[in-house]
C-alpha positions in Angstrom: -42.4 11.6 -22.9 -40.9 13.2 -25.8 -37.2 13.6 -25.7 -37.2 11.9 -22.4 -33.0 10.6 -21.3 -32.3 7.1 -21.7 -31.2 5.8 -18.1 -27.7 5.9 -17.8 -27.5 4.8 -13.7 -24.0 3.5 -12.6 -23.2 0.8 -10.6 -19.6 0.0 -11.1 -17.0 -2.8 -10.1 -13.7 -3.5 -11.7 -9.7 -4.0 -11.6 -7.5 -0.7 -10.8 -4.0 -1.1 -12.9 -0.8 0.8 -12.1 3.0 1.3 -13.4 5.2 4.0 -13.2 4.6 6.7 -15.4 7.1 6.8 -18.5 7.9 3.9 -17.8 7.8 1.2 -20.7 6.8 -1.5 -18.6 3.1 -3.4 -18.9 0.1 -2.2 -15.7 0.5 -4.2 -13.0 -3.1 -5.1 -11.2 -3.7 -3.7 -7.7 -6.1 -6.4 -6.9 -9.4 -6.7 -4.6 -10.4 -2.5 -4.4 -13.3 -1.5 -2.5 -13.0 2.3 -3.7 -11.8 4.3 -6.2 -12.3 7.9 -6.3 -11.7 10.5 -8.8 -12.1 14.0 -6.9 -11.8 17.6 -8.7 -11.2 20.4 -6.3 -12.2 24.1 -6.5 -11.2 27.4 -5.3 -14.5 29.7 -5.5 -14.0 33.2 -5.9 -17.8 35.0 -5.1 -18.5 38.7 -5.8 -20.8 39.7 -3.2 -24.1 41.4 -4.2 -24.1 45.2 -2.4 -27.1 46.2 -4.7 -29.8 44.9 -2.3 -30.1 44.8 1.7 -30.7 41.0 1.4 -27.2 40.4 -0.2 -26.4 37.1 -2.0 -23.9 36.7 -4.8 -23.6 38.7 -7.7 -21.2 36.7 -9.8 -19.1 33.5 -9.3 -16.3 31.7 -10.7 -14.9 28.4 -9.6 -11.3 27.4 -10.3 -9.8 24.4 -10.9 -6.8 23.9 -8.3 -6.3 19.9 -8.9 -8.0 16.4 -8.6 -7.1 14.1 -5.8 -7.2 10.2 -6.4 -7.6 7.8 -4.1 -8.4 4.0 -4.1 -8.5 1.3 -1.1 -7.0 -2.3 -1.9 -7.4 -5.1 0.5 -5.1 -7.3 -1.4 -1.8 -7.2 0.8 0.5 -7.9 -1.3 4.0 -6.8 -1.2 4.0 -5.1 -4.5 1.3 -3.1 -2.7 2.7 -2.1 0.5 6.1 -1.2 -1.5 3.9 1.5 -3.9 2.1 2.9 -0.7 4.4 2.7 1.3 7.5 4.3 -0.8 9.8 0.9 -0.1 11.5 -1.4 -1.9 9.9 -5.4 -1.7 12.3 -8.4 -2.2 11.5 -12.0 -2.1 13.6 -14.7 -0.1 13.6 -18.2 -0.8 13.3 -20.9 1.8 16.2 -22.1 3.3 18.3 -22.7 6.6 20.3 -19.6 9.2 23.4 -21.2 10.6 24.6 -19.5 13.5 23.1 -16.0 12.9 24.6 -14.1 15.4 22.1 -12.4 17.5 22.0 -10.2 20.8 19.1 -11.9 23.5 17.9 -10.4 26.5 16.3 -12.4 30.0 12.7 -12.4 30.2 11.4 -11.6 27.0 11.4 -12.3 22.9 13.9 -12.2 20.8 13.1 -11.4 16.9 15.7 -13.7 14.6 16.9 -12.0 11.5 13.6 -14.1 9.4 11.0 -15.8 10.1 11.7 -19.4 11.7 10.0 -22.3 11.2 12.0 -24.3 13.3 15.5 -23.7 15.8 18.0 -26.5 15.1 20.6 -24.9 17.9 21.3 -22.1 20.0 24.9 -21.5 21.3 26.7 -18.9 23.1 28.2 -16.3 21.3 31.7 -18.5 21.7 32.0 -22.1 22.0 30.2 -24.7 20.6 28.3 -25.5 23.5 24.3 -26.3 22.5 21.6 -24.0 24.9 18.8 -26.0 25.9 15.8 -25.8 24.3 12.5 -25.3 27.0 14.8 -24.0 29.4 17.6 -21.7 28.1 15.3 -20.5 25.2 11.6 -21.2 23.9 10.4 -21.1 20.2 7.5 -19.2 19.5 6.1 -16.4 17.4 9.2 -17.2 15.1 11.6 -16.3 17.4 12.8 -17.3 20.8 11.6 -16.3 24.2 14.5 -16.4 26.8 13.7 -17.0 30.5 15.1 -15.5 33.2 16.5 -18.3 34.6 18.1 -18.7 31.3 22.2 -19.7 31.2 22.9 -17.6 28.1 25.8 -14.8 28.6 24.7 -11.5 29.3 25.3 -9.2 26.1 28.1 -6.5 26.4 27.1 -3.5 25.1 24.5 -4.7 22.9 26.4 -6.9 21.2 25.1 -10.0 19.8 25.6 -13.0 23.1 24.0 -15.9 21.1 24.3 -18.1 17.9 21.2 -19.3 16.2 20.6 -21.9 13.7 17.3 -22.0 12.5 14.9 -23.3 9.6 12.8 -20.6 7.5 10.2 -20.7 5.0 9.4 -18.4 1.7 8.9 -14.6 2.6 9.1 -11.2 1.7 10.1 -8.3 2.9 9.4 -4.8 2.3 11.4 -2.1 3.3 9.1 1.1 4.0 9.4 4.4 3.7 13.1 4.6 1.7 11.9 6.1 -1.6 11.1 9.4 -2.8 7.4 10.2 -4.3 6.9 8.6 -7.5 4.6 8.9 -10.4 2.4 6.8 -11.7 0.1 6.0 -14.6 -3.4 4.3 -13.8 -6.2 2.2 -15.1 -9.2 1.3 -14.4 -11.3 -1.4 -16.1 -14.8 -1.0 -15.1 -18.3 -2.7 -15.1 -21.4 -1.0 -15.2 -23.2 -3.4 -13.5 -26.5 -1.3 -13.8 -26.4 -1.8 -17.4 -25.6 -5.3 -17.9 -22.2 -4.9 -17.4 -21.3 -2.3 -20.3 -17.5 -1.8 -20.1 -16.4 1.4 -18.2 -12.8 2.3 -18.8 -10.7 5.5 -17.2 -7.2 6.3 -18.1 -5.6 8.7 -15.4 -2.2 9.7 -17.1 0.1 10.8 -14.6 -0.4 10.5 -10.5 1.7 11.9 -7.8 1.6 8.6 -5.8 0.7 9.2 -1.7 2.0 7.2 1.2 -1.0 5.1 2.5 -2.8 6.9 5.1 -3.7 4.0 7.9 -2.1 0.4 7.9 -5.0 -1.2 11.0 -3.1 -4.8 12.0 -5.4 -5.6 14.2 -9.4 -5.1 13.7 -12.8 -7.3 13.2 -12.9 -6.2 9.8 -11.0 -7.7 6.9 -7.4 -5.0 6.7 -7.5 -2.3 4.0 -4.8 0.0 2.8 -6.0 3.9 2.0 -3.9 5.3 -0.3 -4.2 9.0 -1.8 -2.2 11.3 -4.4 -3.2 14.1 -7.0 -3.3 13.8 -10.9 -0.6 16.2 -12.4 -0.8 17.7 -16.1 0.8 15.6 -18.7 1.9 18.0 -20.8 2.9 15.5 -23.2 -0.9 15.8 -24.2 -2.0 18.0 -27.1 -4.8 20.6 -28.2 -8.2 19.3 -27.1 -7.1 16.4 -25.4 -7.6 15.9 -21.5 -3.7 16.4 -19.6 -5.6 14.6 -16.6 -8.2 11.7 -17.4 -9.8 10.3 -20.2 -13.1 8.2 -19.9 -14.2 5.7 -22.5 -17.8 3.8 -22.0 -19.7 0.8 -23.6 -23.0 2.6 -25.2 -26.1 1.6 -23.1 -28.8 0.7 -25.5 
């Protein structure tokens, strides 16, 4: 058929990239995403048809009011969790707690300040006396679990009523929800795998970052942070050039 459209289907795959907007700093993958949505919204203002009994519109206009972003990462990285979660991430380095003050209570766990990997000693909160280990206090989960037939002293007013010495391995730690909103500045390198992989690339320039709307910890599904925000105007942008998102594909054919 004459003047028929060349097929331009869409099956897409790709990385999502982020930094801080302004910031001159190079785009930081996201990692594994299963979505990535670009979503203009409307405000619809409809003149109601009073010429006819069967009514119906008579005119319409639909507004712009903003476009919402939103991807889902199942990479959880602390990077990640820090962005979504408005926190600050830090790495620690391997290494070795020697008599970390902490307060323990009978018949139940007691976190340690990391992550242990082994307990070397456990003492009273003075002395140098060593707690038993298996009957004053029980490794697991990183920790220790204190019986209730445990000897330790009882803590005064929540103060700490042990010592711990402990081995630790490599973590990191993010500290949630202790930033304000950001902005950000976002990529994506696409695939169109419905035409032989033609490159699909979208520029958003400027993000209002959200916090991420479910952290699931325990499920039969492999985990997955939600994360949402709306684009804002970059002003910055001149005459005929998009203040929100700029898409750039691969022709097909």
């Amino acid at each position: 058929m004459q003047g028929q459209m060349q097929d331009q289907s869409y099956l897409g795959s790709g990385k999502l990239l982020i930094r801080e907007f302004g910031a001159r700093a190079p785009f930081e993958e996201v990692g594994n995403c299963s979505a990535v949505t670009l979503s203009p919204q409307t405000n619809t203002i409809a003149l109601a048809d009073g010429t006819a009994p069967g009514g119906g519109e008579r005119n319409r206009v639909d507004r712009l009011t903003g476009v919402e972003f939103a991807y889902t990462f199942h990479d959880f990285a602390p990077e990640n969790f820090a962005r979504a979660l408005r926190g600050t991430s830090s790495k620690v380095a391997a290494g070795k707690a020697v008599d970390e003050p902490i307060t323990a209570y009978k018949g139940g766990f007691t976190p340690l300040g990391k992550i242990a990997t082994a307990v070397t000693a456990v003492k009273p909160d003075t002395g140098s006396a060593v707690l038993e280990a298996g009957k004053d206090y029980i490794f697991q989960d990183g920790g220790l679990y204190i019986p209730e037939d445990s000897t330790i002293p009882t803590s005064t007013d929540g103060k700490p009523n042990i010592k711990v010495s402990y081995d630790y391995g490599a973590q990191t730690t993010v500290q949630a929800l202790v930033n304000p909103a950001k902005q950000y500045e976002m990529l994506f390198l696409g695939l169109n795998e419905a035409q032989s992989g033609k490159a699909v690339r979208i520029r958003v320039h400027k993000v209002s970052g959200g916090v991420m709307a479910q952290l699931g910890l325990i499920g039969d599904q492999h985990g997955q942070g939600e994360v949402t925000g709306a684009l804002l105007p970059d002003t910055s942008k001149g005459a005929q050039l998009s203040k929100y998102f700029v898409v750039d594909q691969e022709v097909v054919g």
